[in-house]
C-alpha positions in Angstrom: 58.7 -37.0 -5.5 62.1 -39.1 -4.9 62.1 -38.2 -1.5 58.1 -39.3 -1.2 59.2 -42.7 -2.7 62.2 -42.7 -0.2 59.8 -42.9 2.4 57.9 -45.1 1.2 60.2 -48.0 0.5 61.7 -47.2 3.9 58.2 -47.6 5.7 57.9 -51.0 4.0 61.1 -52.0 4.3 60.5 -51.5 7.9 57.3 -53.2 8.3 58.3 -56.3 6.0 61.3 -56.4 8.6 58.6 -56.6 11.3 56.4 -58.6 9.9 59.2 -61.4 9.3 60.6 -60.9 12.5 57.1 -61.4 14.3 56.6 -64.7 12.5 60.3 -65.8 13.3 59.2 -64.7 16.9 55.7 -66.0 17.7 56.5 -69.8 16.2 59.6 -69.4 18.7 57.2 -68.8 21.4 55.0 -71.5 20.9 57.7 -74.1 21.0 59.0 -72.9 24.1 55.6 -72.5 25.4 55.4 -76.0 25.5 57.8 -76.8 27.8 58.2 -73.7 29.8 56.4 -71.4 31.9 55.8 -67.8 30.3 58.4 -65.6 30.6 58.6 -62.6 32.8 58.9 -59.6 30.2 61.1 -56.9 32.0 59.5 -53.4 32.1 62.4 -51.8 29.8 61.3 -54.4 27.1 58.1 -53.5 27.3 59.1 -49.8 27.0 61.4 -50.8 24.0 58.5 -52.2 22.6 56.6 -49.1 23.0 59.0 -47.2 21.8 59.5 -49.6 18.5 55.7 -49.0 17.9 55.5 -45.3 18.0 58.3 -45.1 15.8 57.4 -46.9 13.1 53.9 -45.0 14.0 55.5 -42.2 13.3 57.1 -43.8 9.8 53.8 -44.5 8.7 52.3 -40.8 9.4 55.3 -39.7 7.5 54.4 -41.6 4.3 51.2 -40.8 4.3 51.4 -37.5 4.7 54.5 -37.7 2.0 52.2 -39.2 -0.4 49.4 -36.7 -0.2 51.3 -33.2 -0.5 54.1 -32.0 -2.8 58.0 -31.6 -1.7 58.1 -28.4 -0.6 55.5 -28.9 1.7 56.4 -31.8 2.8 59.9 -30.2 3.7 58.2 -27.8 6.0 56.8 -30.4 7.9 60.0 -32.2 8.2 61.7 -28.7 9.5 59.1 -28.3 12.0 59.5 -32.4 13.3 62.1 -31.5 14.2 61.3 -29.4 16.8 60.4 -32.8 18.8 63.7 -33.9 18.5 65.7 -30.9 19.2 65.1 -30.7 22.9 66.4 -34.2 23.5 69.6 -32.6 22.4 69.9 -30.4 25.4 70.3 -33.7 27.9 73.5 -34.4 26.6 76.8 -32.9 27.4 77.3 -30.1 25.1 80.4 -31.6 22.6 78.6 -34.6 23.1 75.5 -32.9 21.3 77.7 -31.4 19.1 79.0 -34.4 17.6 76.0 -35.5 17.2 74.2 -32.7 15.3 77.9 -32.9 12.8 77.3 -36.6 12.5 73.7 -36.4 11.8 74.5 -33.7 9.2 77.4 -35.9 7.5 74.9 -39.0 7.0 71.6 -36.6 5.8 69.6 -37.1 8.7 68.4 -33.6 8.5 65.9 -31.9 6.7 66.5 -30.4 3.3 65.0 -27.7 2.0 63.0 -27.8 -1.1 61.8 -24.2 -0.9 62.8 -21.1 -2.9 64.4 -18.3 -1.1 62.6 -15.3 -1.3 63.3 -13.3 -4.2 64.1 -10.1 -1.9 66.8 -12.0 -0.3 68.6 -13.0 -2.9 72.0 -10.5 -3.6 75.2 -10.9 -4.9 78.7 -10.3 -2.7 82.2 -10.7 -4.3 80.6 -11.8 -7.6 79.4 -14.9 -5.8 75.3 -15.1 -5.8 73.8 -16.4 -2.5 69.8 -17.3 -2.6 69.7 -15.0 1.2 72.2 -13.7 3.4 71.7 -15.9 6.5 74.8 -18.2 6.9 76.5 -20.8 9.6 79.7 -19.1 11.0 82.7 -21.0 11.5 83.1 -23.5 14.8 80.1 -26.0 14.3 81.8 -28.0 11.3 85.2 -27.2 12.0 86.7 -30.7 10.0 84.4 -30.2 6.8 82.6 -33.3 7.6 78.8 -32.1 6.8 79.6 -29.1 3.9 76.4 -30.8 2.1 73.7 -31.6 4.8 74.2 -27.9 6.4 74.0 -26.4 2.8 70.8 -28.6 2.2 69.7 -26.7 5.4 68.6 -23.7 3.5 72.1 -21.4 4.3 73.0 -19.3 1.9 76.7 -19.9 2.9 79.0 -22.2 5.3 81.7 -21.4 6.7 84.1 -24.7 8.0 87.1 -24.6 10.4 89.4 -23.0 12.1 91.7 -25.6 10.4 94.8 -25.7 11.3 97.8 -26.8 9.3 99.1 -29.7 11.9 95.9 -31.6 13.8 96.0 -30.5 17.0 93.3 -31.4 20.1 92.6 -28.2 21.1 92.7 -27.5 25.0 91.6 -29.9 27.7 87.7 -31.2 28.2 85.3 -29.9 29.4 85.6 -26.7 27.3 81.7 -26.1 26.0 79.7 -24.7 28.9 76.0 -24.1 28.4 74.0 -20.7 29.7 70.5 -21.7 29.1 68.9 -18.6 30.8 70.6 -16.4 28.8 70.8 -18.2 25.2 74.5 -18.2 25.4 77.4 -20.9 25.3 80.9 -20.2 27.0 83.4 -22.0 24.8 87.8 -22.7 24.9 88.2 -24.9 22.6 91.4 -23.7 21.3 91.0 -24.9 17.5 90.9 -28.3 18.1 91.2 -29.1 14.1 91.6 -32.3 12.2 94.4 -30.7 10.3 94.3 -29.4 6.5 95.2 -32.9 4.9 92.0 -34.5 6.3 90.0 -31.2 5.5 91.8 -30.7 1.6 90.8 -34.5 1.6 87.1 -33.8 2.3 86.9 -30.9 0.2 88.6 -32.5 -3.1 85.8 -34.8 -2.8 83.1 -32.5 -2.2 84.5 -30.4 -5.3 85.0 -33.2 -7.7 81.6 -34.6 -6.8 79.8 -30.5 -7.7 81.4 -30.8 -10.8 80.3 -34.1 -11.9 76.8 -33.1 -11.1 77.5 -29.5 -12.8 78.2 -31.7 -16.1 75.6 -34.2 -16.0 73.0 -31.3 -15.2 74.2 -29.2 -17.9 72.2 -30.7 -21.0 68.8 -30.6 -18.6 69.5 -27.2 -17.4 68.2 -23.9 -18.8 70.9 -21.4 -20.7 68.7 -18.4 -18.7 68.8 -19.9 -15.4 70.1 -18.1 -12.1 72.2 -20.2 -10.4 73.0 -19.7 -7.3 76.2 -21.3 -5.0 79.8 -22.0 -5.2 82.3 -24.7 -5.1 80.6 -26.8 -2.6 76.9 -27.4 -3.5 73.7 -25.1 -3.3 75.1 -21.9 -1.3 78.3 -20.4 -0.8 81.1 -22.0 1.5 83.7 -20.5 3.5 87.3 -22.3 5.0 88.3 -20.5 7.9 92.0 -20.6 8.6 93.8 -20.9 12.2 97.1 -21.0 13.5 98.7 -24.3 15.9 98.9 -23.1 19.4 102.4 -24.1 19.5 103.2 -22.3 16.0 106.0 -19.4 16.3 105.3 -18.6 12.5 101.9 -17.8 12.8 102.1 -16.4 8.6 103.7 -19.2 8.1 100.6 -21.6 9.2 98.1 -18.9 7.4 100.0 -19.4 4.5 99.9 -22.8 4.4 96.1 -23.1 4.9 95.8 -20.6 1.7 98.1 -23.0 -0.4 96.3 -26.0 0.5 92.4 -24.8 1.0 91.6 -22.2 -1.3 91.0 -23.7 -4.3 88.0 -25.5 -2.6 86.8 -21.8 -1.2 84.4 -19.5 -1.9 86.0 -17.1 0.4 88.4 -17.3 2.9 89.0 -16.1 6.7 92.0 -15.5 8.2 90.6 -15.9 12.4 92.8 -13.8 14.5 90.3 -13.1 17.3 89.7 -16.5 19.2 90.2 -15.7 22.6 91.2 -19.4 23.0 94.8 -19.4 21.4 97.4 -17.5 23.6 98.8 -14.3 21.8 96.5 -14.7 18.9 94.7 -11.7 19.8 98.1 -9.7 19.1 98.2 -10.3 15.5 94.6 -7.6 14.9 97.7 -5.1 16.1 98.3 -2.3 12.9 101.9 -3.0 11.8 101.2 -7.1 12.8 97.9 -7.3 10.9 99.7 -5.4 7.5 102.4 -7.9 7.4 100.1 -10.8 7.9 97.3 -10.1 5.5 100.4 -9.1 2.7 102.4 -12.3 3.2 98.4 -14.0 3.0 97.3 -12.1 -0.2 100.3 -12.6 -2.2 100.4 -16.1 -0.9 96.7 -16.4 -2.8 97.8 -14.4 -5.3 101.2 -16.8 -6.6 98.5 -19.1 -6.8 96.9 -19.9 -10.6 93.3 -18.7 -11.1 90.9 -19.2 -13.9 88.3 -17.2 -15.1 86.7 -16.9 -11.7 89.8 -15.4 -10.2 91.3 -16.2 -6.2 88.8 -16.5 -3.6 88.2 -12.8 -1.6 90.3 -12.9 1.9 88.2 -11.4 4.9 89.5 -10.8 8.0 87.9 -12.2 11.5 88.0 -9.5 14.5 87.4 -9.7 18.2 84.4 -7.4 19.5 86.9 -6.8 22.5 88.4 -3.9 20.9 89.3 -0.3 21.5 88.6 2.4 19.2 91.9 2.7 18.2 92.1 -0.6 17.3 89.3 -0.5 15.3 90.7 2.8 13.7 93.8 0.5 12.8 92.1 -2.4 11.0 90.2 0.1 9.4 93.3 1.6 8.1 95.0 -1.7 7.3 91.9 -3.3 5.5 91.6 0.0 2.7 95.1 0.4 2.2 95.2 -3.5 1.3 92.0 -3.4 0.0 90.8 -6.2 1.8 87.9 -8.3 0.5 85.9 -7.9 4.0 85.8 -8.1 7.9 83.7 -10.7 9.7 82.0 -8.9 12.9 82.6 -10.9 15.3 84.0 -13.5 17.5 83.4 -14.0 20.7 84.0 -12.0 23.5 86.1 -12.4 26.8 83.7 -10.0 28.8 81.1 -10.8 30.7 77.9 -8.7 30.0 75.9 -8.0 33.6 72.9 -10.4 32.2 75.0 -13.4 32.7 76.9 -12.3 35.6 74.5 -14.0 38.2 74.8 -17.2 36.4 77.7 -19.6 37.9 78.7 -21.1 34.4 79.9 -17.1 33.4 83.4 -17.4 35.8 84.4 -20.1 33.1 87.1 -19.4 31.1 86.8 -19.1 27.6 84.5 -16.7 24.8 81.0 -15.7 25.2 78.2 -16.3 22.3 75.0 -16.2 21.8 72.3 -13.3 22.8 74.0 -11.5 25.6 76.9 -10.6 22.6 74.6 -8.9 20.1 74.4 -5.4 21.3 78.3 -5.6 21.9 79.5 -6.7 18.5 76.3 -4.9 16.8 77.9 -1.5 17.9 81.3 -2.6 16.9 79.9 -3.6 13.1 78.1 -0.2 13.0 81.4 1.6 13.8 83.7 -0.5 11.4 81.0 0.3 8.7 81.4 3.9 9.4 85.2 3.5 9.3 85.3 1.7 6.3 82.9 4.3 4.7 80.8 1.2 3.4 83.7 0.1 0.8 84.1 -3.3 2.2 81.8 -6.0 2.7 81.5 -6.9 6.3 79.8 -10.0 7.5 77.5 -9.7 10.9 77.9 -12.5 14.0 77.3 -12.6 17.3 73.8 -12.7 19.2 71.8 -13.4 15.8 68.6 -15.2 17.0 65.6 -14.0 15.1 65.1 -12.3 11.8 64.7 -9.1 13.6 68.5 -9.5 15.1 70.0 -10.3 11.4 67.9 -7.4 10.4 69.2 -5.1 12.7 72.9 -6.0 11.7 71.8 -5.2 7.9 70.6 -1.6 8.9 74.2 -2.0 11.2 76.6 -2.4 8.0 76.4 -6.4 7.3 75.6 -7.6 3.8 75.5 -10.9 5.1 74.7 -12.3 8.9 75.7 -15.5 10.7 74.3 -17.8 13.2 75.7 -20.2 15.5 74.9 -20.6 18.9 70.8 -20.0 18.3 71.4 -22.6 16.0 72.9 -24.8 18.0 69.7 -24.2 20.9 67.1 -23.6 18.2 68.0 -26.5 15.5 67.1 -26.9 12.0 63.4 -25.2 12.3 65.2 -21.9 13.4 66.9 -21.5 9.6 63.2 -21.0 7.5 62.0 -18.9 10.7 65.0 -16.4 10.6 64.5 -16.0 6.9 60.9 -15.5 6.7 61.3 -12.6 9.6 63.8 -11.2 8.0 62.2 -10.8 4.6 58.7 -9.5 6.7 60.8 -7.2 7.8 62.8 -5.5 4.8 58.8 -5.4 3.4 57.7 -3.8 6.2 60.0 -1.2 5.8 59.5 -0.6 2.5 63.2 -2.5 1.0 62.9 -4.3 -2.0 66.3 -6.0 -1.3 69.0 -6.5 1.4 71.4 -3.7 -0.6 68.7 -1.3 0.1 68.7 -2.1 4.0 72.6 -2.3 4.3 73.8 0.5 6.3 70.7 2.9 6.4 71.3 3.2 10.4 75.3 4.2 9.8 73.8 7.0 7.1 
């Protein structure tokens, strides 16, 4: 209903703007009228004109179709608008689109969803409830600037960053290279990062203003209701941690992160995989990955907890990995009884479908489709290395419910998106879910822990 009126008094705001604005206009015409010739209207006027018109067109249909149907179908109508406007996206210059779609995010020009998750995708990781297991991995909002609008997406979980401790600008533009063909991005970014003052900052806010509402919902809210999120809003967030490329203490900058982020976490993720920061790469070695995820742990640990206890610490690894590499995270993560692996980042190879395509000699790491059967195969593996004891998180190549499906059945309890997103917008979220749960159904699940795994067994 509120956001029916919203509509509403924004459709007549607009048209009493107009209205105004043509009487201001048309007595100003006849007075010049008088004494001049008439004008000769550019053709870009007449197109702004046009434009003008089938927007608030557009305004109109939107009201009236608001007032007629209730919110939740209303906000299916909104996810699918925006399938118009998505498109437009792919004329700009990719960071340039990126912004945007942050921006946009930050001031709640997206949809939000006022649908229920499916019951069969609801399930509980780490103690922490999230509505399904589809969420935004780390990269899109790396300053915390939109926590609330991507949440309001329908997510069950964000994850923000790589923050670093210092700002930094990350490594010279251009650095985001599109492969439209092949539903891939080529990306060196090299953690370009507000810093963890500005991000803290954002967070505080975010945090202070979820527990104000918490309170004033309280009396209104039902002793026997499931609620599901975290310290953010509706779903579950994530701060993902980074190191400065000019850092010769990379613990030391890990460390800091933990001090300053975690009490705004859900979870935390220590990214030692981005192919973008010279010798990062080094630290997924055995004996370098055991001292870094100690001095991290009890770094969390010195920290004081309530009743909820420290936020679980999961690892981010490279799919560019040997088996015995994998053997030695595997070792690392049960002996320190890590809280979970996120599978993966992106890669530095260059998988034969994209090989013909001139954009793939960029430097940097690959995302989107042409990674999925790569890191797929390396979540399968770490699943079966782990023997299923740690909760690993699927990315890379996730485009359809049938992909985050297939990295359930791989190992992952939960899946992330990023660069479909980024092609496939807001409408892509409610799609991916809806395929996902048609297909735990078809396949006789009655929830995601049913599916998790069965492929590794």
């Amino acid at each position: 209903m509120a956001g029916r009126i919203a509509v509403s008094r924004f459709i007549k705001e607009c048209l009493t703007k107009n209205l105004k604005s043509t009487t201001t206009a048309a007595a100003a015409a006849r007075h010049y009228c008088s004494a001049a010739p008439k004008p000769n209207v550019p053709h870009s006027s007449r197109k702004g004109r046009l434009l003008t018109g089938a927007t608030i067109g557009m305004l109109i249909g939107a009201g009236a179709y608001a007032s007629t149907v209730d919110e939740a179908t209303f906000s299916g109508w909104l996810f699918n608008a925006t399938k118009v406007v998505n498109p437009f996206f792919a004329l700009l210059d990719p960071e340039v689109a990126h912004r945007l779609a942050v921006s946009a995010a930050a001031r709640g020009w997206v949809p939000r969803e006022k649908r229920t998750d499916q019951q069969i995708l609801e399930l509980e990781v780490w103690g922490r409830r999230f509505s399904n297991p589809i969420g935004l991995s780390a990269g899109f909002d790396k300053n915390a600037e939109a926590v609330e609008g991507l949440l309001g997406l329908g997510f069950g979980f964000v994850e923000v960053g790589s923050v670093t401790p210092i700002p930094q600008e990350g490594n010279p533009k251009p650095r985001i290279f599109r492969l439209r063909d092949q539903g891939a991005l080529i990306n060196r970014c090299g953690f370009n990062s507000e810093g963890i003052v500005a991000v803290a900052k954002r967070l505080g806010a975010q945090h202070g203003k979820r527990k104000l509402d918490e309170t004033s919902s309280t009396s209104t809210s039902s002793s026997d209701e499931v609620k599901h999120g975290g310290k953010a809003g509706p779903g579950i967030l994530g701060v993902n941690i980074g190191k400065n490329k000019t850092s010769e203490d990379a613990a030391a900058d890990y460390v800091q992160g933990v001090h300053t982020l975690s009490q705004y976490a859900d979870y935390l993720v220590i990214n030692i995989s981005s192919p973008n920061t010279p010798g990062l790469r080094q630290l997924q070695g055995r004996k370098q990955l055991k001292d870094l995820v100690k001095k991290v742990q009890a770094a969390r640990d010195e920290m004081q907890w309530g009743e909820e206890g420290p936020p679980p610490l999961l690892v981010k690894i490279a799919p560019d990995l040997s088996k015995q590499d994998l053997e030695d995270i595997a070792v690392v993560a049960l002996a320190l009884r890590l809280d979970g692996l996120i599978i993966s980042n992106t890669t530095i190879s260059r998988p034969e479908v994209v090989q013909s395509n001139p954009v793939s000699k960029e430097t940097g790491g690959l995302s989107g489709k042409p990674l999925f059967d790569l890191s797929t195969n390396i979540l399968k593996d770490m699943y079966i290395l782990t023997k299923g004891r740690i909760p690993l998180i699927g990315c890379g190549g996730v485009s359809s419910g049938e992909d985050a499906y297939k990295k359930i059945r791989a190992g992952a309890s939960l899946v992330q998106l990023y660069t479909a997103f980024a092609y496939g917008g807001p409408a892509l979220i409610p799609q991916i879910k809806a395929e996902l749960a048609e297909c735990l159904e078809r396949d006789g699940f009655k929830s995601v822990y049913e599916a998790v795994g069965v492929d590794c067994r």
